[in-house]
Structure formats: structure tokens, C-alpha cells
C-alpha positions as CSV (number, residue, x, y, z in Angstrom):
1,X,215.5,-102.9,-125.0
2,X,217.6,-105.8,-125.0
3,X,216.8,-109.4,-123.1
4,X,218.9,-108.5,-119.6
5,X,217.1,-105.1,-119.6
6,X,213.1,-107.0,-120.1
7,X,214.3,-109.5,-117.9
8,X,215.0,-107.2,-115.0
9,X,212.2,-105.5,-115.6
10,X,209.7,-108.0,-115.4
11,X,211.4,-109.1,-111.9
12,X,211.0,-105.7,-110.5
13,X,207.0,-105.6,-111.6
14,X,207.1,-109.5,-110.0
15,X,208.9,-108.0,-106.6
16,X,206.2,-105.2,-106.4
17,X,203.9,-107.6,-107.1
18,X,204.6,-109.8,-104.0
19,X,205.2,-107.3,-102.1
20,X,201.7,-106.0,-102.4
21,X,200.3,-109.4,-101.9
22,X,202.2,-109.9,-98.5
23,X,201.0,-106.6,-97.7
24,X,197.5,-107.5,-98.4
25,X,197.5,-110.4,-96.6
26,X,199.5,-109.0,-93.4
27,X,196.6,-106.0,-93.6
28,X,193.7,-108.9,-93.8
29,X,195.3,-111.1,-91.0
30,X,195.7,-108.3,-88.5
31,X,192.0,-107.4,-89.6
32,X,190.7,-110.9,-88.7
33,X,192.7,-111.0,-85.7
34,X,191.7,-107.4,-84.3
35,X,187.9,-108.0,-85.6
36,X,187.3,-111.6,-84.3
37,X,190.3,-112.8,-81.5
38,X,190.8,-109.1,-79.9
39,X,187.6,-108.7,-78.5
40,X,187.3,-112.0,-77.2
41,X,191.0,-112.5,-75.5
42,X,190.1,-109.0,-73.8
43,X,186.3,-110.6,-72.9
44,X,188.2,-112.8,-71.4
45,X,191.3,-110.8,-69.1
46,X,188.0,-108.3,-67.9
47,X,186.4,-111.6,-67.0
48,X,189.0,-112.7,-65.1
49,X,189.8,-109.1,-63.6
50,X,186.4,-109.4,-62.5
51,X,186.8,-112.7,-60.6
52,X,190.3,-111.2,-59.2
53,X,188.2,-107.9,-57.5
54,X,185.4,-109.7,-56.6
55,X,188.6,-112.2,-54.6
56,X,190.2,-109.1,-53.3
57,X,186.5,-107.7,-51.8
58,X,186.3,-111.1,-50.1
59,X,189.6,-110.8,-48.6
60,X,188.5,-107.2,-47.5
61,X,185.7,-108.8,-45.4
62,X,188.0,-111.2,-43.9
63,X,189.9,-108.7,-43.1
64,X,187.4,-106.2,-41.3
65,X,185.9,-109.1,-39.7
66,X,189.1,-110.4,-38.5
67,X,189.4,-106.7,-36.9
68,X,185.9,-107.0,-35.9
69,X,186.5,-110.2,-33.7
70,X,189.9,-108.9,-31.9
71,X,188.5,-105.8,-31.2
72,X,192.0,-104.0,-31.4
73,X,193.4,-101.1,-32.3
74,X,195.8,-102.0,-36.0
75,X,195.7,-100.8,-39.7
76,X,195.2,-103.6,-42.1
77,X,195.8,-102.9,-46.2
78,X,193.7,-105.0,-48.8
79,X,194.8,-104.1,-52.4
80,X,191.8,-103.5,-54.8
81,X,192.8,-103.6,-58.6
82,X,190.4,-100.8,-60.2
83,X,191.6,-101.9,-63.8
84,X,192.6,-104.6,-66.5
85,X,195.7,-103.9,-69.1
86,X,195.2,-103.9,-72.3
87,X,196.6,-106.6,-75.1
88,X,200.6,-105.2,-76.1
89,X,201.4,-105.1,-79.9
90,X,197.6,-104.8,-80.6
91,X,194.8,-102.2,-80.9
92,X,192.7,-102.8,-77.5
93,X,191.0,-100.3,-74.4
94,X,192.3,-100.6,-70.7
95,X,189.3,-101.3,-68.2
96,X,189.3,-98.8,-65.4
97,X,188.0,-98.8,-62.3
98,X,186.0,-96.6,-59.4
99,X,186.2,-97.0,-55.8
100,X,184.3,-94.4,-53.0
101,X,183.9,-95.2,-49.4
102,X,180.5,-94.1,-49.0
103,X,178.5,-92.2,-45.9
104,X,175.1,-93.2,-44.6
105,X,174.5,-95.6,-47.9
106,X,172.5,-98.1,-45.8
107,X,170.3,-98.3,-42.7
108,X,168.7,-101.2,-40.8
109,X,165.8,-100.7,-38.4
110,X,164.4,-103.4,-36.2
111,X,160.8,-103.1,-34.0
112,X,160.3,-105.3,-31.4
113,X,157.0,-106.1,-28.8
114,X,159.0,-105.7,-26.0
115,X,162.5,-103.7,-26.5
116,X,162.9,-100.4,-28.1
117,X,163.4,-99.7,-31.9
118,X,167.0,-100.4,-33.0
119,X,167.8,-98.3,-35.9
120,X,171.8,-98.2,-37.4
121,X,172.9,-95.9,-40.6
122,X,176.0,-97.7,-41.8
123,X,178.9,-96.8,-44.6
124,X,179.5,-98.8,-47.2
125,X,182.7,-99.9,-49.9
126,X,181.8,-99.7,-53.7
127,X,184.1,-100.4,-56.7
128,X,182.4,-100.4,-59.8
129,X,184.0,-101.5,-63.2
130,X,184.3,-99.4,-66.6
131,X,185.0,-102.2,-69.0
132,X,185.3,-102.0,-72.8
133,X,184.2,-105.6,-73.1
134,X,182.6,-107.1,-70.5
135,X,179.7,-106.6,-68.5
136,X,180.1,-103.8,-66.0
137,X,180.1,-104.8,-62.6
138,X,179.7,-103.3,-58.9
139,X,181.0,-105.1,-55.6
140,X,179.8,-103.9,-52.3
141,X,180.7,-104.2,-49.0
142,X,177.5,-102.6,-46.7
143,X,176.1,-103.7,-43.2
144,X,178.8,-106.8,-42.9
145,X,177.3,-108.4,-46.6
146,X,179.1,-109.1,-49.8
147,X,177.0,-108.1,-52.6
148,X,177.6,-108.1,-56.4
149,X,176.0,-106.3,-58.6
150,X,175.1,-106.0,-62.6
151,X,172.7,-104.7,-65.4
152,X,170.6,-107.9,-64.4
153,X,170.2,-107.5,-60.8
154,X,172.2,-107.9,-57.3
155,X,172.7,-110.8,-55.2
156,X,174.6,-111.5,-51.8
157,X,177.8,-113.4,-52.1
158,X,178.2,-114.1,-48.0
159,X,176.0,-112.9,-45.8
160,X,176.4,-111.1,-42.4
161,X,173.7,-113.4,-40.2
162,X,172.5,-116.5,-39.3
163,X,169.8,-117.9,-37.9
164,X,168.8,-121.2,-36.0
165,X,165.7,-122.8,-34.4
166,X,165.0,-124.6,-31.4
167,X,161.6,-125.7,-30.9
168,X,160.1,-122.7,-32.4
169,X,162.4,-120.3,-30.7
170,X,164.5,-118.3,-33.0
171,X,167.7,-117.3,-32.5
172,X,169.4,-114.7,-34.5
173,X,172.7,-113.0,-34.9
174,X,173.5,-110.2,-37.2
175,X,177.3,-108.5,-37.4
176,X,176.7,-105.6,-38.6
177,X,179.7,-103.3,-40.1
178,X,179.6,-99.6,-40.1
179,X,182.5,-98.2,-42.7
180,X,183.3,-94.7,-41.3
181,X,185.7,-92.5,-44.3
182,X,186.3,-89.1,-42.2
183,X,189.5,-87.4,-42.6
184,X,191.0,-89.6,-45.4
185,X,190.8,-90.2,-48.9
186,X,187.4,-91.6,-49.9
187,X,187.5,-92.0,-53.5
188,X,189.5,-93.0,-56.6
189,X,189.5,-93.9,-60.0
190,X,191.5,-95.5,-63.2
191,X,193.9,-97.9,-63.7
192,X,196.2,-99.2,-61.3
193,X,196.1,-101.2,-57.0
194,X,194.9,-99.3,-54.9
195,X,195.4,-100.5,-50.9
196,X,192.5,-99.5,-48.7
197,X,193.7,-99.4,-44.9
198,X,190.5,-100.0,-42.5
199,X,191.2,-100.0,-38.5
200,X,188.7,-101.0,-35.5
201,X,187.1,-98.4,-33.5
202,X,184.3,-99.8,-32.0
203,X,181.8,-102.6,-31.4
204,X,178.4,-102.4,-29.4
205,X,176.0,-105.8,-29.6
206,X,172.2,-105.2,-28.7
207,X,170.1,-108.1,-27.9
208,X,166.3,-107.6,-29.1
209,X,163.5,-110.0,-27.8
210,X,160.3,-110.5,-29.4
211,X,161.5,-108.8,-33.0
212,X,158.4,-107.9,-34.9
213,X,160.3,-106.7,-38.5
214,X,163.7,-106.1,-39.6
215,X,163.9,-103.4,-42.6
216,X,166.7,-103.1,-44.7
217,X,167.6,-99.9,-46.8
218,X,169.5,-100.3,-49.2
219,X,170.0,-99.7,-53.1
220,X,170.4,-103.3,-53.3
221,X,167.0,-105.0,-51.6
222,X,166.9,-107.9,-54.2
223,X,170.0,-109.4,-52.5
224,X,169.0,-108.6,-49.0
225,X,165.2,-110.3,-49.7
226,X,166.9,-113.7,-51.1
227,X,169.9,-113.7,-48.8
228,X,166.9,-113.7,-45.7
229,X,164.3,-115.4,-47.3
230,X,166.5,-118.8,-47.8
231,X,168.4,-118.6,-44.4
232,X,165.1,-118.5,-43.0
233,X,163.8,-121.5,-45.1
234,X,166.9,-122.9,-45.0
235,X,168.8,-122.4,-41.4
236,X,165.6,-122.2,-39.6
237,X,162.8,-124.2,-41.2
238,X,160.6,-121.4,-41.1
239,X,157.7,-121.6,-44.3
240,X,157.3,-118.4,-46.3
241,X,153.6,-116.8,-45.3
242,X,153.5,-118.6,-42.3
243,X,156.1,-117.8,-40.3
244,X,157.8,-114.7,-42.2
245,X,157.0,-112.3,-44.6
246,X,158.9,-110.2,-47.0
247,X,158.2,-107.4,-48.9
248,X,160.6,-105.3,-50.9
249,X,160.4,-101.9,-53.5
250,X,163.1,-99.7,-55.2
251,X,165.2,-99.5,-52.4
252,X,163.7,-101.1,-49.1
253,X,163.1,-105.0,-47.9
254,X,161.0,-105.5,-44.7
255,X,161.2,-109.1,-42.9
256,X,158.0,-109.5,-40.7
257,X,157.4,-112.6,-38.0
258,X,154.3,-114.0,-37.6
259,X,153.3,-116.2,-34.8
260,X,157.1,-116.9,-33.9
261,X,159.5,-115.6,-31.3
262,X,162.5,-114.0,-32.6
263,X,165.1,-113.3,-30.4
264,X,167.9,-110.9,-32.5
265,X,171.5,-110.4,-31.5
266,X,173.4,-107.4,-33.4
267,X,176.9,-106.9,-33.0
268,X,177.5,-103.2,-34.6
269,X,181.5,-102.7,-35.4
270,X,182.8,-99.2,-36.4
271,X,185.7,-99.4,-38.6
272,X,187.2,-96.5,-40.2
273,X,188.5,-97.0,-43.9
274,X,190.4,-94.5,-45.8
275,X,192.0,-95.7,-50.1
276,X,195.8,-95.4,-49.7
277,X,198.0,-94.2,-52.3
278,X,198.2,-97.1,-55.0
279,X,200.7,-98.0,-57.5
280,X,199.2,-96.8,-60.8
């Protein structure tokens, strides 16, 4: 083998050689990068989806109570997002998404000394998240509230009453939504905006004097019992034992007055709700 021949050669093995090595370190780069940034960056995008639905839920409320306060016959749309995409160029999951309109998910009773038992079942909206990297999460539109919901436990995002006190009488006022889904589409699921179209049907208010107890059920009576317990601390100066109690299990919270006149305004609004065809 002469020199030209060795010296060939030799740069061939080198070429190989580096060639190899790049490879190796492309392979062990992308490995880092899928291993330690990927699952953070989508963390991060299902975060921030999260944020986005739990916006769009809160624009749904302003929405129905918008309807609610006109008391007029008109179809409104607020676009839910059921799912996040994932990263391009990179190995990652999509988060997906459910949303049902639900029948007879909630009911609210109220007793009185001197007017009859008021007793409502109500509808609610539910989307609830599938994601690959962040906590899962459910947001709920039931009785008027906006609750969110998580592994941990539930809590009310804006509530549906208020409450005020003037020497020692109490005045309350609870609007109260009943989601109807009959005779359109009531579920869906995936990836992808889904508008759902609600329209006013309805409204009744009943005024109770002398409430006794007002009992909530719900799957979610850890955000009912705070959401009361510090309007009525709060809003109305009322002391816990004294004035009110509340007692809550699995899926049931009961308010009860002692030694206090509540007077309770409910405004009940039917609104029916039906999930459009989306862009997916």
C-alpha cells in the first residue's frame, strides 16, 4: 500500500469516526432535551391551558347571567378549548378534554318557620381535563357558582349569593341557574373548541321569610361550605356557632340559623344549553 492509499484510508476511519461522535452527541442532546425540558415546556402549555378553560368558564357565566338579567329570548356561543397541542419536531402527548351538560346534578332545599319548603334540582356544565403532565382538573358551572375542582379538593371561584345585615336582620339573595340539555347535543370529547350555545327560557324569584336551613347537594360540598361560611363571616358579621351552623358529608352541606332572621330571595333562571359543533 503506498502513502496516498494509507493516507486515504486513515481519513475515511477519521470521517466515520466523527461522524459517530456527532451522532452520539445529537442522540444524547435530544435525550437530555426530551428527558429533562419536554416535560416541563408541556407542564407548562397544560398549565396555561388550564388557566385559558378556567377564563373561558368565567366568560360562560357572564354570559348566562347576562341572559339571566335581560330575560330575553337569544342564543349566545362561549368557545370551550377541551385540549392543549403538543410540542412540533419533538416526542410529546396532546391533552384532551371532556365536556357533558349534565341533568339533575344538584339540588338546593330551603325550610323556613313560616313559608313552605323551597326545593330546586338544577343542571349543571362540567369539562374535565385529560392531561399527560399536569394535574387533571374539573370546572363546573352548577346552581349559578363557579367551582374548580382537583385531586386535592374543590373550591368556589365566584359565587352565586350574597348576603348583608342590618341590625340583625339578614338579607339574602341567591341566583340560582338551572342548565336544561334536552334535544341537543350534551356531550363531547378530545381535542379541539367547542362553542356551547345556551338561551333564556325562564326565571321565577321566591322570597322566603324566617329561613331555618339551606341544604346544598352537590358532589362538591367543600366549596359550597367555605363559599357560605365566609360570606356569612364576612358580608354579614355573623359568628360561626352562634349565629349559623354548617355541616357537610360526601356529597351534602346544610347552613342552619340560630337565633337570627333570615329573610332569602331566590331568583331561579332556566337556561337551555346544548355543545355546538366545534372546530377540531
Amino acid at each position: 500500500m503506498n502513502v496516498n492509499q494509507i493516507k486515504n484510508s486513515n481519513d475515511a476511519v477519521a470521517g466515520v469516526v466523527v461522524a459517530i461522535l456527532l451522532l452520539g452527541l445529537f442522540v444524547t442532546v435530544l435525550g437530555v432535551i426530551q428527558t429533562m425540558y419536554v416535560p416541563k415546556w408541556m407542564k407548562q402549555i397544560e398549565s396555561e391551558h388550564m388557566d385559558e378553560v378556567a377564563g373561558q368558564f368565567a366568560q360562560l357565566k357572564y354570559a348566562i347571567d347576562t341572559q339571566s338579567t335581560i330575560q330575553k329570548k337569544g342564543t349566545i356561543a362561549t368557545s370551550i378549548t377541551l385540549g392543549s397541542s403538543e410540542l412540533p419536531f419533538l416526542p410529546s402527548s396532546k391533552a384532551f378534554g371532556s365536556l357533558f351538560i349534565l341533568s339533575d346534578e344538584c339540588n338546593v332545599t330551603v325550610t323556613s318557620s313560616i313559608d313552605p319548603t323551597f326545593h330546586c334540582s338544577l343542571g349543571t356544565i362540567k369539562y374535565s381535563s385529560k392531561n399527560s403532565y399536569f394535574l387533571d382538573k374539573s370546572y363546573i358551572f352548577e346552581a349559578g357558582a363557579l367551582i374548580a375542582s382537583q385531586s386535592e379538593g374543590n373550591i368556589m371561584l365566584i359565587r352565586p349569593f350574597s348576603v348583608t345585615n342590618e341590625n340583625g336582620l339578614i338579607s339574602a339573595s341567591f341566583s340560582i341557574t338551572n342548565i336544561s340539555g334536552e334535544g341537543g347535543k350534551t356531550s363531547a370529547g378530545g381535542y379541539g373548541v367547542y362553542p356551547i350555545q345556551t338561551e333564556y327560557l325562564s326565571n321565577k324569584t321566591t322570597i322566603l321569610h324566617g329561613v331555618t336551613s339551606i341544604t346544598i347537594t352537590s358532589d362538591y360540598p367543600n366549596a359550597w361550605h367555605k363559599a357560605f361560611n365566609s360570606t356569612l363571616v364576612e358580608s354579614a358579621g355573623l359568628i360561626y356557632s352562634h349565629h349559623f351552623l354548617i355541616s357537610n358529608n360526601s356529597n351534602e352541606v346544610t347552613i342552619t340559623f340560630i337565633g337570627v332572621t333570615v329573610n332569602l330571595t331566590i331568583a331561579v333562571t332556566k337556561i337551555d344549553a346544548q355543545i355546538a359543533i366545534g372546530w377540531i
